[in-house]
Backbone atoms as SQL, in Angstrom:
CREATE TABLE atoms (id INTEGER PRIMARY KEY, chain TEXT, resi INTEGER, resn TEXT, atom TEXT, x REAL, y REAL, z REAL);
INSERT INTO atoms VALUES
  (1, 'A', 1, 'UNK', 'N', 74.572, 54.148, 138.338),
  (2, 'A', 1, 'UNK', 'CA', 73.806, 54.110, 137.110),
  (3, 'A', 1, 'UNK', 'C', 73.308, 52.686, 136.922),
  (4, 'A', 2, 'UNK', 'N', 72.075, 52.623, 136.574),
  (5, 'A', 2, 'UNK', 'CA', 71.490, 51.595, 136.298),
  (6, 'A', 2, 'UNK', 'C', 72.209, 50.448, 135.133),
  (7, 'A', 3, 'UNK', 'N', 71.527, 48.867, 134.953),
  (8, 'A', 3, 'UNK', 'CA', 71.971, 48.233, 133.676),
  (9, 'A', 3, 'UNK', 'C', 71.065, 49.103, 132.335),
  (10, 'A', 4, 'UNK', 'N', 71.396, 49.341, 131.803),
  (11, 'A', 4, 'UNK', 'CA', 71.308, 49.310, 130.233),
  (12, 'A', 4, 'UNK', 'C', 70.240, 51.099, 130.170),
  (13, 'A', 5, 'UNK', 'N', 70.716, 51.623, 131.010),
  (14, 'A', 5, 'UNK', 'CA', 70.150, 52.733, 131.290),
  (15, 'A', 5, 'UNK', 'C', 69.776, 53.595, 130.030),
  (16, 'A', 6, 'UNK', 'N', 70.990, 53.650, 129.176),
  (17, 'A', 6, 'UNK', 'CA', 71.172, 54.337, 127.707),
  (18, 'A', 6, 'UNK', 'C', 70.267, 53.539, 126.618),
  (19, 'A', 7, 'UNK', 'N', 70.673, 52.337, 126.821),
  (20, 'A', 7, 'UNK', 'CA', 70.110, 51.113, 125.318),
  (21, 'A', 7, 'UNK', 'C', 69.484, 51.522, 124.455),
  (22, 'A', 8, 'UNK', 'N', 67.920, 52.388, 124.669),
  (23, 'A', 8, 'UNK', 'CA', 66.876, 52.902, 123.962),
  (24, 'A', 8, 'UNK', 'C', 66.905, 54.107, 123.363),
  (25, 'A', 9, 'UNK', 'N', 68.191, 54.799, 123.660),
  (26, 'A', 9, 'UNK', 'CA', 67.846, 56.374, 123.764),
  (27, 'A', 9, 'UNK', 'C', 68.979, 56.648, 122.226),
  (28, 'A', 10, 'UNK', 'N', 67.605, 56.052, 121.016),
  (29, 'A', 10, 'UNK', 'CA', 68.359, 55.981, 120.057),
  (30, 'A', 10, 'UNK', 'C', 69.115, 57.552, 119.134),
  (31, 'A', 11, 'UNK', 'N', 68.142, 58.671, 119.748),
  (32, 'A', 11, 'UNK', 'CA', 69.164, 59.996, 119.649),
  (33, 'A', 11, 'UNK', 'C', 69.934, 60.623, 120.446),
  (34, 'A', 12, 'UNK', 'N', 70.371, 59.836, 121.250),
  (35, 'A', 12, 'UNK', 'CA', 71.596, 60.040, 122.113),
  (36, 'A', 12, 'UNK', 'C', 72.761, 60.370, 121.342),
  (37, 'A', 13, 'UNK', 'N', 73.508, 61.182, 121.030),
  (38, 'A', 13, 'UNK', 'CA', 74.789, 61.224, 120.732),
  (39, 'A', 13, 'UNK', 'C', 75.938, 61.335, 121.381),
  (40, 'A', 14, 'UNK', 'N', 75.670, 61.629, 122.779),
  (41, 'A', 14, 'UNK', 'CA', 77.346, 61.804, 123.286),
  (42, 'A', 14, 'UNK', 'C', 76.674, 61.767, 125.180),
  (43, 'A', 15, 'UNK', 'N', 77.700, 61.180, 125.610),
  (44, 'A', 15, 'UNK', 'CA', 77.364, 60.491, 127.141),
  (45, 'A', 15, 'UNK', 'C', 78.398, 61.145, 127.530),
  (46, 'A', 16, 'UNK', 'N', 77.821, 61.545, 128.884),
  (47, 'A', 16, 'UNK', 'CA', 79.375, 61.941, 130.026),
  (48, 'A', 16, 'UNK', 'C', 78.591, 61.350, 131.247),
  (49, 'A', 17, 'UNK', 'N', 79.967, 60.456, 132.019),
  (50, 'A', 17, 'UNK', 'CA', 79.447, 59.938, 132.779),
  (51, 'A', 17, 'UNK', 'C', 80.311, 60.614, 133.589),
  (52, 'A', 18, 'UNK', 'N', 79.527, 61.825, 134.760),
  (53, 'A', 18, 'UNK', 'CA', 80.075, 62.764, 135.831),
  (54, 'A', 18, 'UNK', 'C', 80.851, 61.695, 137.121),
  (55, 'A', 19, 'UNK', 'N', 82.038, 62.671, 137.145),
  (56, 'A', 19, 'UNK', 'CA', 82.974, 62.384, 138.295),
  (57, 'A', 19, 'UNK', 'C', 82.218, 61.926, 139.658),
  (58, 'A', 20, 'UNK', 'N', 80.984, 61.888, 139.937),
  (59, 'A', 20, 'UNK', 'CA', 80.601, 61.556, 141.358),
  (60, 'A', 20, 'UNK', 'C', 80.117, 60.675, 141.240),
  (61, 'A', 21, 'UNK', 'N', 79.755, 59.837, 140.328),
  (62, 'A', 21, 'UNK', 'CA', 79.260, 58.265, 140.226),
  (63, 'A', 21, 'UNK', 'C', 80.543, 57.473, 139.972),
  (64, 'A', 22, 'UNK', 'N', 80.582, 57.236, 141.100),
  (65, 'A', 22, 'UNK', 'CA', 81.755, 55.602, 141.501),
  (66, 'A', 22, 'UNK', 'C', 81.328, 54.420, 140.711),
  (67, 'A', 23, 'UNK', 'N', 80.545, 53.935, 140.253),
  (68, 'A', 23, 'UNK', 'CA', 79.680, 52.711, 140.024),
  (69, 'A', 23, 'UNK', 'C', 78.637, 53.006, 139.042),
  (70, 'A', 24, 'UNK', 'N', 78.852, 51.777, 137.696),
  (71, 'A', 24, 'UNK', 'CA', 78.030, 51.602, 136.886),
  (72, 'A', 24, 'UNK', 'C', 77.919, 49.665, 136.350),
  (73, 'A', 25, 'UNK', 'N', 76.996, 49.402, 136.712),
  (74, 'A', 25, 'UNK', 'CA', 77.443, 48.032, 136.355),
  (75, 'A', 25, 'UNK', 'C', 77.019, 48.014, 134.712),
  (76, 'A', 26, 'UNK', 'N', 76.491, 47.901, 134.148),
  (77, 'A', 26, 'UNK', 'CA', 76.216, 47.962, 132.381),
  (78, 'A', 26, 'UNK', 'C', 76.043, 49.206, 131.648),
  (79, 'A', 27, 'UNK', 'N', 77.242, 50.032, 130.875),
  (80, 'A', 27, 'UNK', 'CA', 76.850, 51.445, 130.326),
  (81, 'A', 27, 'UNK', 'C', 76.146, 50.612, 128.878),
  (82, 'A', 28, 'UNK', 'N', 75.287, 50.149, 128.563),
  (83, 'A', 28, 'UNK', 'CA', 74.806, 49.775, 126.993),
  (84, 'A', 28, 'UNK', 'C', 74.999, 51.689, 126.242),
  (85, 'A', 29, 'UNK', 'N', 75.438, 51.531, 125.192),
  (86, 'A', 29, 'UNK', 'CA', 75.564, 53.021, 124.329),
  (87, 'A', 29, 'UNK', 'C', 75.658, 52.534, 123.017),
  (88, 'A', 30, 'UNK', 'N', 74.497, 51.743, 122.425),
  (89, 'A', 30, 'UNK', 'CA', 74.755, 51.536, 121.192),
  (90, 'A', 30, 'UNK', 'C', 74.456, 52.479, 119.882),
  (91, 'A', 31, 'UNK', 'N', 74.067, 53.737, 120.854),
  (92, 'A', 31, 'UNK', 'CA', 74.057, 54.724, 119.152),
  (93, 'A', 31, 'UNK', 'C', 74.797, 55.516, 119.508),
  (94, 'A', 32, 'UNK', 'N', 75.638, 56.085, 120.598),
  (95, 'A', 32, 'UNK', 'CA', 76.367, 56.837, 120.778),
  (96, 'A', 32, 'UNK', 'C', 77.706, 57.042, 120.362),
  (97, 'A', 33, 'UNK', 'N', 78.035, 58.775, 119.820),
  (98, 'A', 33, 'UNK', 'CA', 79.100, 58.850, 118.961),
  (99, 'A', 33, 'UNK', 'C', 80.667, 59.580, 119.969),
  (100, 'A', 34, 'UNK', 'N', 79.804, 59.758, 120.928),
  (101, 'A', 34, 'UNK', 'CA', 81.300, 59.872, 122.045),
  (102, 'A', 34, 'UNK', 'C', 80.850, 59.746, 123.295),
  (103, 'A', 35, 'UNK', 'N', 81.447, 59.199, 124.195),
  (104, 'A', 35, 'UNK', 'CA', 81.709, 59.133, 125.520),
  (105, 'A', 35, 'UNK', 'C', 82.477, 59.625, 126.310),
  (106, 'A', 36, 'UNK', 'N', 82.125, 60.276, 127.417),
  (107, 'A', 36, 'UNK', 'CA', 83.304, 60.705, 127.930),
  (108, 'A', 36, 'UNK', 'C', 82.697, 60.442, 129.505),
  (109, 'A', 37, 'UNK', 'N', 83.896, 60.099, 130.401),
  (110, 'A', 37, 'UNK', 'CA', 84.030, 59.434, 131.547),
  (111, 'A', 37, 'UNK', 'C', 84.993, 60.101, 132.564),
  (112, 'A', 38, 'UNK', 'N', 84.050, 61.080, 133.274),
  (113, 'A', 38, 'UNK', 'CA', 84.948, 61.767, 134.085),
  (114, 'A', 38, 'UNK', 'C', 85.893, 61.274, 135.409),
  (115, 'A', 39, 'UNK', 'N', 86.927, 61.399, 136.019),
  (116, 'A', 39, 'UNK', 'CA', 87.693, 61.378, 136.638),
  (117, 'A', 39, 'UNK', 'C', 86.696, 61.125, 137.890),
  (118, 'A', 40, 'UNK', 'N', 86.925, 59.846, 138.659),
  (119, 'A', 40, 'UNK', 'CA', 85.543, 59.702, 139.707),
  (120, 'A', 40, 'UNK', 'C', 85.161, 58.241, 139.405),
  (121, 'A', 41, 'UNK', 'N', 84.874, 57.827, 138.917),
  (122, 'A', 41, 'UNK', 'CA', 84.472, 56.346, 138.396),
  (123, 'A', 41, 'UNK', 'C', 85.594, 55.807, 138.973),
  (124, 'A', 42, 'UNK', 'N', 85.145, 54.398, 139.956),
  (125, 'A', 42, 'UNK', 'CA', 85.792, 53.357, 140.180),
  (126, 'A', 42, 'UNK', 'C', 85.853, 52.163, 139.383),
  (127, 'A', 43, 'UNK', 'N', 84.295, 51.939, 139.183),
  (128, 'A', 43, 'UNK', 'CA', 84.160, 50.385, 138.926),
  (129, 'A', 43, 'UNK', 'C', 83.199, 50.484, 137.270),
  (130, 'A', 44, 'UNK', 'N', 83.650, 50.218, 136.662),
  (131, 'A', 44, 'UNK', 'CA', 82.779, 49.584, 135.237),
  (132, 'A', 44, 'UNK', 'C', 82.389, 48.060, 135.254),
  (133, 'A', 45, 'UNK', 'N', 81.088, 47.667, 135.013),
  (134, 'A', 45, 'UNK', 'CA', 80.970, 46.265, 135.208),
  (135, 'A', 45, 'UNK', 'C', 81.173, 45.493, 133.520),
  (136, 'A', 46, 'UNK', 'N', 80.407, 46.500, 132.820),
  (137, 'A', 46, 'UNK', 'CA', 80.337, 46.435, 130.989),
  (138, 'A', 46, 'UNK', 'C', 80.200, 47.889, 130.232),
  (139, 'A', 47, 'UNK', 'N', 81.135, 47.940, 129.426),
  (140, 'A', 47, 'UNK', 'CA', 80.506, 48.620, 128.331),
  (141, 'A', 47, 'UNK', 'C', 80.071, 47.689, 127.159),
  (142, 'A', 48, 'UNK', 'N', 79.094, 48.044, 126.515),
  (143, 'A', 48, 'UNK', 'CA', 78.056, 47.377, 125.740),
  (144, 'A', 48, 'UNK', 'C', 77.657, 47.994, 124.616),
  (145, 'A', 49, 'UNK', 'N', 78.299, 48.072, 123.367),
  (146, 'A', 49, 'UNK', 'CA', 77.595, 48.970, 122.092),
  (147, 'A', 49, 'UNK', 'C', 76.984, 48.019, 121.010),
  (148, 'A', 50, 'UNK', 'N', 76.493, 46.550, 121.871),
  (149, 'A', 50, 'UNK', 'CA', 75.292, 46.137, 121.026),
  (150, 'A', 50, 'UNK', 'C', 75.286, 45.996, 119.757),
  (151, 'A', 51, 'UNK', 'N', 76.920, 45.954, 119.194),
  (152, 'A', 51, 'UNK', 'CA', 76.635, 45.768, 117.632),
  (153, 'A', 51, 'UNK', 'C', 75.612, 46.540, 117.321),
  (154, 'A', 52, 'UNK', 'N', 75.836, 47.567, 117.409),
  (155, 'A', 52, 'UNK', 'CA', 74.543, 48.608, 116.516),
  (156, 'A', 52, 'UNK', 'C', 75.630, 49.274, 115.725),
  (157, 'A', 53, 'UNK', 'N', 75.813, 50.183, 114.814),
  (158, 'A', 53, 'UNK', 'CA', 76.592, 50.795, 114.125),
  (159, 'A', 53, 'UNK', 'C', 77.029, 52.292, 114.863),
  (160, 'A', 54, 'UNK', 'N', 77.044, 52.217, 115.735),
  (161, 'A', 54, 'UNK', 'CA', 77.899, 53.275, 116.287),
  (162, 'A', 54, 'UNK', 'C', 78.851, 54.143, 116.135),
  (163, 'A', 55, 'UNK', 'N', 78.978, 55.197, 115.820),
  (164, 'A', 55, 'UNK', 'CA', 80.310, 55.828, 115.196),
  (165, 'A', 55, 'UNK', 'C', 81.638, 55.665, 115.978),
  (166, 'A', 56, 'UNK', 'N', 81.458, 55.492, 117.386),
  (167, 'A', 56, 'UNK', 'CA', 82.381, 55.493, 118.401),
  (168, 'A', 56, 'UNK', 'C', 83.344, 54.890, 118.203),
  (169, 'A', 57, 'UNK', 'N', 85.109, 55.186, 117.682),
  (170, 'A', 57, 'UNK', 'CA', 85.691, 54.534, 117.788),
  (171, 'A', 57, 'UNK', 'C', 87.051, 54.607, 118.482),
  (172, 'A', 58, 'UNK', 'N', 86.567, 55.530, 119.735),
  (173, 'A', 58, 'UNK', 'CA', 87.785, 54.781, 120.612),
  (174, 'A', 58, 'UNK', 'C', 87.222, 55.792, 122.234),
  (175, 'A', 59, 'UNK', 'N', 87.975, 55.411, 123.133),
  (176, 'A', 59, 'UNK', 'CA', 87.140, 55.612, 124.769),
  (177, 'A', 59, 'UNK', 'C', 88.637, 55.698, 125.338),
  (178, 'A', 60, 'UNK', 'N', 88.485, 56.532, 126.699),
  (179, 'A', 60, 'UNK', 'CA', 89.985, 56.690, 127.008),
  (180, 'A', 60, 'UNK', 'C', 89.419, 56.664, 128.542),
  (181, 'A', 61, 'UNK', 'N', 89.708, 55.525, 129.432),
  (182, 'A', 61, 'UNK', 'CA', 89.226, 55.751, 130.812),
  (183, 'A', 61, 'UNK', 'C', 90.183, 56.718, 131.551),
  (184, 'A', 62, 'UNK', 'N', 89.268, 57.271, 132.707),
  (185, 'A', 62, 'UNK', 'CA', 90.071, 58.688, 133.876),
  (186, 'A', 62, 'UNK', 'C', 90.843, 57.050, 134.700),
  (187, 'A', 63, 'UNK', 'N', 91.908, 58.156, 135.293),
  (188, 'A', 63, 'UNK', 'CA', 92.876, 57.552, 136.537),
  (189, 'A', 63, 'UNK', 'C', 91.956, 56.668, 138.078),
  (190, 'A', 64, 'UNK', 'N', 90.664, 57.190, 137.929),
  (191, 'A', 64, 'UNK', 'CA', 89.999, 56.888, 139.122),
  (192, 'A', 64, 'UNK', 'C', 89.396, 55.348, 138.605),
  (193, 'A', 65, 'UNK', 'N', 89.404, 55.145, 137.567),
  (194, 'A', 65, 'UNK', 'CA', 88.655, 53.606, 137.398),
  (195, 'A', 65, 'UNK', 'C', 90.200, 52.941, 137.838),
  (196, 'A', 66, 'UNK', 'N', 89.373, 51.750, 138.995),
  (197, 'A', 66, 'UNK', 'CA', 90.307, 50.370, 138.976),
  (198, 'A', 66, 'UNK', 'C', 90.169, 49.193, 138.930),
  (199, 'A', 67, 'UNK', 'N', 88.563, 48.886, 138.400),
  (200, 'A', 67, 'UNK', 'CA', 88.082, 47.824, 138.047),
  (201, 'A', 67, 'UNK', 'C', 87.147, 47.869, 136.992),
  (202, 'A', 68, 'UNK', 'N', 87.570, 47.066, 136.218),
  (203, 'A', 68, 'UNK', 'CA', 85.962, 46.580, 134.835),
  (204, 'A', 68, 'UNK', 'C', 86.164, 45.091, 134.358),
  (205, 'A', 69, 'UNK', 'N', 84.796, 44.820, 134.121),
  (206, 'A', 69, 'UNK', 'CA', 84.772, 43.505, 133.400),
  (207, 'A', 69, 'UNK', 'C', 84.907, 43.500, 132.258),
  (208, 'A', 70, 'UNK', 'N', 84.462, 43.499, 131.312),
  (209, 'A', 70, 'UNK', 'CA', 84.473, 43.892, 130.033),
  (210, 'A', 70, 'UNK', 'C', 83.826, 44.524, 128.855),
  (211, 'A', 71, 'UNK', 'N', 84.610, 44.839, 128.180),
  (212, 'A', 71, 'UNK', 'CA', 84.149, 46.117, 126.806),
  (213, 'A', 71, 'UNK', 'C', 83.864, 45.241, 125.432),
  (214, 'A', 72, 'UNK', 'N', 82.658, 45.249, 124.888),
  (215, 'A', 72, 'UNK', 'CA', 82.331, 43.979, 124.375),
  (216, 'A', 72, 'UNK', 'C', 81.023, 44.771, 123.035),
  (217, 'A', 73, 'UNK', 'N', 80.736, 44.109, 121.882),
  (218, 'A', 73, 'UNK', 'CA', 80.210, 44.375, 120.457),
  (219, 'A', 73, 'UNK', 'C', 80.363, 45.930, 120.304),
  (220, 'A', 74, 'UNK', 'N', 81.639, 46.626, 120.087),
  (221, 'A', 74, 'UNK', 'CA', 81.258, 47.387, 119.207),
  (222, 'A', 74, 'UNK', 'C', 82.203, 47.563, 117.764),
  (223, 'A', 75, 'UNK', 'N', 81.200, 47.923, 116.734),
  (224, 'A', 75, 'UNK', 'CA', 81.822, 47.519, 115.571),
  (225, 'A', 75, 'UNK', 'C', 82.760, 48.186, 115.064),
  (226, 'A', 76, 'UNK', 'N', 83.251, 49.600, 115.286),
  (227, 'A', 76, 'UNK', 'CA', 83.777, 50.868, 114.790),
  (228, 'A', 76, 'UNK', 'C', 85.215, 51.219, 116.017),
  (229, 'A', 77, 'UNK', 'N', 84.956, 50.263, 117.296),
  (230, 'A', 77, 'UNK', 'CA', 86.021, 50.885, 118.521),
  (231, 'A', 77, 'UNK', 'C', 87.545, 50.035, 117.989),
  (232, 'A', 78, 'UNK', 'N', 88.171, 51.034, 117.710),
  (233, 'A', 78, 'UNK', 'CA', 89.574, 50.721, 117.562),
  (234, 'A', 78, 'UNK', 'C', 90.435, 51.068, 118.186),
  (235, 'A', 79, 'UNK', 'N', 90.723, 51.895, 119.461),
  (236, 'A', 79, 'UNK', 'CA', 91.709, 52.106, 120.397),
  (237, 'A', 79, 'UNK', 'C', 90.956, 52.535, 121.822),
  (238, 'A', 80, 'UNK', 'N', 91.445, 52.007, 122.315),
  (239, 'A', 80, 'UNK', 'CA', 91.276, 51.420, 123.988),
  (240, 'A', 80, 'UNK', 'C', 92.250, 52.424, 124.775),
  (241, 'A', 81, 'UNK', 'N', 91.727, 53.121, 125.699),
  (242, 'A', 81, 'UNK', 'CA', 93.112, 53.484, 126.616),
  (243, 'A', 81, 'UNK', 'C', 92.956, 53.374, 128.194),
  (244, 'A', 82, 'UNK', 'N', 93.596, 53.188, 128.510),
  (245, 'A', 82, 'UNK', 'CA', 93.467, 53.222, 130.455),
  (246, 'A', 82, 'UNK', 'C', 94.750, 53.893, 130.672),
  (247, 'A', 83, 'UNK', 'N', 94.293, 54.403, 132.207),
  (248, 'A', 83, 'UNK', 'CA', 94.841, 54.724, 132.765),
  (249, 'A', 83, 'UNK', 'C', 96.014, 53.877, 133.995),
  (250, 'A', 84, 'UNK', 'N', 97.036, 54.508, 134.914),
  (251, 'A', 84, 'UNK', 'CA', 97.338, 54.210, 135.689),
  (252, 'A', 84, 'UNK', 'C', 96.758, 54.074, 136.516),
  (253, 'A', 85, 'UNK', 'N', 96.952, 53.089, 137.613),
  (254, 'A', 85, 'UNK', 'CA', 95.522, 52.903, 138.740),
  (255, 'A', 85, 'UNK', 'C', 94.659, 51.899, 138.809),
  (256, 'A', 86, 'UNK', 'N', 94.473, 51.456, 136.865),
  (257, 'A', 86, 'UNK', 'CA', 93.093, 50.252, 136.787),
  (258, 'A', 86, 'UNK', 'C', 94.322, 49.201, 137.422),
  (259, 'A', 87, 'UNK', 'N', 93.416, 48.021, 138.170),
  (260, 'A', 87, 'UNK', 'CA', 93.794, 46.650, 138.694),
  (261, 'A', 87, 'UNK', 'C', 93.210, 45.899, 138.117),
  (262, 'A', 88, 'UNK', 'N', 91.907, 45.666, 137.951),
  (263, 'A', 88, 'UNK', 'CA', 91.391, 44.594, 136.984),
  (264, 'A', 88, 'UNK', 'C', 91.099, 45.272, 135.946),
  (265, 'A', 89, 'UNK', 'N', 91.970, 44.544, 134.894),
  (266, 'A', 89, 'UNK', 'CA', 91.734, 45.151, 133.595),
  (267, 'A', 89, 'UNK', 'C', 90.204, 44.189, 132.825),
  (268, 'A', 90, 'UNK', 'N', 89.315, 44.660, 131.673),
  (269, 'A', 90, 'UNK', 'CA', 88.355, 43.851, 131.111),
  (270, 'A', 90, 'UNK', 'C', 88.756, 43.129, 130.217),
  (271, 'A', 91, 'UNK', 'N', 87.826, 42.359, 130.003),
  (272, 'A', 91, 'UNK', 'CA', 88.176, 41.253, 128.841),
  (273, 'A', 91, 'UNK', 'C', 87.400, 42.077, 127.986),
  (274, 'A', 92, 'UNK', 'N', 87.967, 42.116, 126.900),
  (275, 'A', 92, 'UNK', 'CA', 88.114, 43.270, 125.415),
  (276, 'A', 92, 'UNK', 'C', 87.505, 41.925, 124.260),
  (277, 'A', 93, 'UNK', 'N', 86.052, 42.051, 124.094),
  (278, 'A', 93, 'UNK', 'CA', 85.339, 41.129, 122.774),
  (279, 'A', 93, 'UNK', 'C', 84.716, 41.262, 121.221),
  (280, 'A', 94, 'UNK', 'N', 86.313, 42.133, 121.139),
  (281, 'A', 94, 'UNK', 'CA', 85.556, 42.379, 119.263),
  (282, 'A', 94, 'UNK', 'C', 87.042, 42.571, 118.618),
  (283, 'A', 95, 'UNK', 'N', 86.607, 41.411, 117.565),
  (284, 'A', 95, 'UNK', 'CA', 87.960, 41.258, 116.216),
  (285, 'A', 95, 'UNK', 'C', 88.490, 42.706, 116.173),
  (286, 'A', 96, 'UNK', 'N', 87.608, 43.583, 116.309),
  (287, 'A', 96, 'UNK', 'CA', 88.101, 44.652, 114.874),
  (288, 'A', 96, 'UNK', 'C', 89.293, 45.704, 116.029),
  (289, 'A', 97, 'UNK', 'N', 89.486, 45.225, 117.559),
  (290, 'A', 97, 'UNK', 'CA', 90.807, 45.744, 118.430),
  (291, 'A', 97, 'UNK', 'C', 91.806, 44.731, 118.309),
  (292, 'A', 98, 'UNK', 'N', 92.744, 45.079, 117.678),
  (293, 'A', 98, 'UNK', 'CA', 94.192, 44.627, 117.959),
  (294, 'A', 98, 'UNK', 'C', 94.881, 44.468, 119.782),
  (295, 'A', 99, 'UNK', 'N', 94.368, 43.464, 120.312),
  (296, 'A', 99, 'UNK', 'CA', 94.546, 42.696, 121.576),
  (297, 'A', 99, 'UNK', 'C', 96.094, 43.571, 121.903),
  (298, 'A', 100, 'UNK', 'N', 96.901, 43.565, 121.080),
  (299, 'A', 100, 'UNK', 'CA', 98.767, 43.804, 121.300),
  (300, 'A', 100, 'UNK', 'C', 98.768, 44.961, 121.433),
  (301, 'A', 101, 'UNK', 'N', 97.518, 45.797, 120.884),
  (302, 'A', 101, 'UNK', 'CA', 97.700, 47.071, 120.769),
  (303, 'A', 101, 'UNK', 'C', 97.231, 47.870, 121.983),
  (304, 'A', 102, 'UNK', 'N', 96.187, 47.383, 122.642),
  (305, 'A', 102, 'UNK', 'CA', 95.976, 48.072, 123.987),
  (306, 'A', 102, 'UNK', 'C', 97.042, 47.535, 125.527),
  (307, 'A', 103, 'UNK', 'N', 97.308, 49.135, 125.911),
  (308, 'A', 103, 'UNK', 'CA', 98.717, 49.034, 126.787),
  (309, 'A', 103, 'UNK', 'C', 97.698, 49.123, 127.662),
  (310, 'A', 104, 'UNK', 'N', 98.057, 48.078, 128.790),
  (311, 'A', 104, 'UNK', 'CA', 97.828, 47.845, 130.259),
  (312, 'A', 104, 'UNK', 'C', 98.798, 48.686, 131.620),
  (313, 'A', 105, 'UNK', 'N', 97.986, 50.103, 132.231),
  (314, 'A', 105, 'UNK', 'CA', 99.303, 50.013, 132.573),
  (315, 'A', 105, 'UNK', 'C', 99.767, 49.079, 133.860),
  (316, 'A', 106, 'UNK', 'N', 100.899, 49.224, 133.993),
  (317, 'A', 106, 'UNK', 'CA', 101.366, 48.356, 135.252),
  (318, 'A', 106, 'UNK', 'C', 100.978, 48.467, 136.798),
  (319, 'A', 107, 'UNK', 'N', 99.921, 48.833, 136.314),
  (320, 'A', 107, 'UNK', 'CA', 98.816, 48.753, 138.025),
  (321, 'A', 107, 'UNK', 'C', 97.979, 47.448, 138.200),
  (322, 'A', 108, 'UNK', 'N', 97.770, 47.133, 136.618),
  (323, 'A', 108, 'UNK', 'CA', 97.190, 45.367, 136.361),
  (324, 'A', 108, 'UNK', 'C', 97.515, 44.970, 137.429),
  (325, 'A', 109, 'UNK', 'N', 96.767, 44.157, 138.319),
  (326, 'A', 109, 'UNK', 'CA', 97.022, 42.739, 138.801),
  (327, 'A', 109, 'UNK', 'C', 95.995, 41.571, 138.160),
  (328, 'A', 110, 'UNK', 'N', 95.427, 41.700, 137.383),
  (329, 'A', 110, 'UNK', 'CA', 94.104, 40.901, 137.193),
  (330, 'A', 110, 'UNK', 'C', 93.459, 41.103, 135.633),
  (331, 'A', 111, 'UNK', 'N', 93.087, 40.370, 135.166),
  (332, 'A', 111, 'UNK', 'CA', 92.350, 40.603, 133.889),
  (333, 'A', 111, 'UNK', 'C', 91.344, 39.655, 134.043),
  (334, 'A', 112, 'UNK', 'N', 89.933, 40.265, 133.659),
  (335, 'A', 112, 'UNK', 'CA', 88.722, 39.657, 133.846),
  (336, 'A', 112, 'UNK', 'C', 88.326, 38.241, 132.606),
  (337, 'A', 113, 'UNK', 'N', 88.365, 37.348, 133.322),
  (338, 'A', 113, 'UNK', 'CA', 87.776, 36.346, 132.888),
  (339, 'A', 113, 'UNK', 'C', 86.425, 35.791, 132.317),
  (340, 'A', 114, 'UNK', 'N', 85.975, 35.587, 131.168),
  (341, 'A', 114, 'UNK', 'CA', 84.447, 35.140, 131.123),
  (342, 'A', 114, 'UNK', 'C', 84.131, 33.628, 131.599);
C-alpha cells in the first residue's frame, strides 16, 4: 500500500487492511472510525490520523506484524494492543495514551526511535 493512500478519502469510515499485504509504509486514516488489520501484515512504517477528529479510539495489531515505526496524531486513540511476534515495537506520539498502559509483548527486541 502506498504513503498516505487513505488521507483524502474524507467518507471513509472503516479500513481493512487484507491478510496478503505484508507491507505498508504510511496508513494516513484521518477520518476513519475503525480499522481493522488482518492477520498477514509484517511491516507498518506509520499510522497517521493527522489530528483530524477521528472517532477511532483504539487498534489491536494481528500476530503477523513484527515491525512498525510509529503510531502518531490521533486525538481520540486510547488503547494500543499488539500482539506476540512484534520485534520492533513504534514510538507511540500523542499525550492522550498512557505510555505504562500499552503492554509490549516479550517478542520486543527494539523500540523505534525518532
Amino acid at each position: 500500500i502506498g504513503k498516505y493512500v487513505f488521507s483524502h478519502c474524507r467518507s471513509l469510515e472503516s479500513i481493512t487492511i487484507p491478510g496478503n499485504v505484508k507491507s505498508c509504509k504510511v496508513i494516513s486514516i484521518p477520518w476513519v472510525e475503525k480499522i481493522n488489520i488482518e492477520d498477514g501484515i509484517e511491516e507498518i512504517g506509520n499510522l497517521d490520523g493527522k489530528l483530524s477528529n477521528t472517532t477511532l479510539t483504539e487498534v489491536k495489531f494481528p500476530a503477523s506484524l513484527r515491525k512498525m515505526d510509529q503510531i502518531y496524531r490521533f486525538k481520540n486513540l486510547t488503547k494500543i494492543e499488539f500482539s506476540e511476534g512484534l520485534i520492533q515495537a513504534p514510538f507511540i506520539g500523542m499525550p492522550n495514551v498512557d505510555q505504562d498502559s500499552v503492554k509490549l509483548p516479550s517478542t520486543v527486541k527494539k523500540i523505534y526511535k525518532l
